[in-house]
N, C-alpha and C positions, 0 to 999 in steps of 0.2 A: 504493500500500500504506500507504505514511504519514497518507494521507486516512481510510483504513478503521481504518485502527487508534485514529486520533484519536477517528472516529464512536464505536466501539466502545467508547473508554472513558469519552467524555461521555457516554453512556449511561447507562453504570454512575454515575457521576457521580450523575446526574440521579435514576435509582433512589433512590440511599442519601439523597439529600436529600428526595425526596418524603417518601419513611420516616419520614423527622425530623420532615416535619411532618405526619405521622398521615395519609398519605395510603392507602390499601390500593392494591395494583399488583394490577388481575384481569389484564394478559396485556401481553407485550412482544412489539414485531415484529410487529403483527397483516398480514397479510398478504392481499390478496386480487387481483382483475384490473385494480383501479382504482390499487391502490400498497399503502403500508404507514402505520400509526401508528404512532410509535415507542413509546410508552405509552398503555395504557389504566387506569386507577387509579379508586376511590370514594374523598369526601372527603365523610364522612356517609353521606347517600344521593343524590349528587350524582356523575352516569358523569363523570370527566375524560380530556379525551381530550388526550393531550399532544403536544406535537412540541417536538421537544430541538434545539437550534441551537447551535453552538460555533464558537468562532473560538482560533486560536493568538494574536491579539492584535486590537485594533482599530484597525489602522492602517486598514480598508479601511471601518470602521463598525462596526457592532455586531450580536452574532448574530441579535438578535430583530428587524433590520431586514430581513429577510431571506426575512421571511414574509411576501410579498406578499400581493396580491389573487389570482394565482392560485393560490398554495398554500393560503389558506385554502378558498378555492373546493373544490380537491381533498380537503380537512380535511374541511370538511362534508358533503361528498357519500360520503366513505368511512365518515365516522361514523353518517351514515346510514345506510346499509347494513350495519353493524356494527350498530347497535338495531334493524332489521329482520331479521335472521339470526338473530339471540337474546330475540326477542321483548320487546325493550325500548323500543316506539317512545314509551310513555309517560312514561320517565324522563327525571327532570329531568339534561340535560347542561350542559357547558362546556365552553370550549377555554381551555386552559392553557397558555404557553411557556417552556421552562426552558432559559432564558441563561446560556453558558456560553463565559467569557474565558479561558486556560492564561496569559498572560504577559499584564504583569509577575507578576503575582501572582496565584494559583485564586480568578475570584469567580464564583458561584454564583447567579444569581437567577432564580425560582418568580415568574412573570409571570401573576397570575388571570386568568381570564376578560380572555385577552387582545384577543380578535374575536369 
């Protein structure tokens, strides 16, 4: 529970900081048979497709270490899928990750076009 709740609010987290930086949020939790994005947002006219990673602290490394080679794998193939369903295979995308440490202290960082 303490896991979900964590997720839940690095989420929100993650939200309010894209905001900041003028990112629009078209859709959270997109959900399908293959998994979920946790953010979909435009940044211009650029689809981003985000995945939020959070750690309680980095004793064990660091959140954005975390997105292997097969989660990106899975990242691209749902974003796929996600501009095939909405008729956007032409738009320009990215993958974006938004690292997120709770202790010692809230730091926040928006990882561009991280894969």
């Amino acid at each position: 529970m303490e896991r979900k709740k964590l997720g839940n609010e690095a989420e929100e987290l993650a939200r309010r900081k894209l905001i900041s930086q003028n990112y629009q949020i078209i859709e959270r939790n997109f959900t399908c048979k293959i998994g979920e994005i946790d953010i979909i947002a435009k940044d211009g006219d650029t689809i981003v497709f985000v995945e939020v990673r959070s750690r309680k602290n980095c004793n064990y490394g660091s959140p954005q270490e975390t997105v292997n080679l097969k989660k990106q794998r899975k990242l691209r193939n749902l974003a796929q899928y996600y501009l095939k369903i909405n008729n956007l295979m032409d738009a320009d995308c990215r993958f974006d990750v938004v690292a997120i440490v709770f202790e010692p202290q809230l730091n926040i960082e928006i990882i561009r076009d991280a894969f």
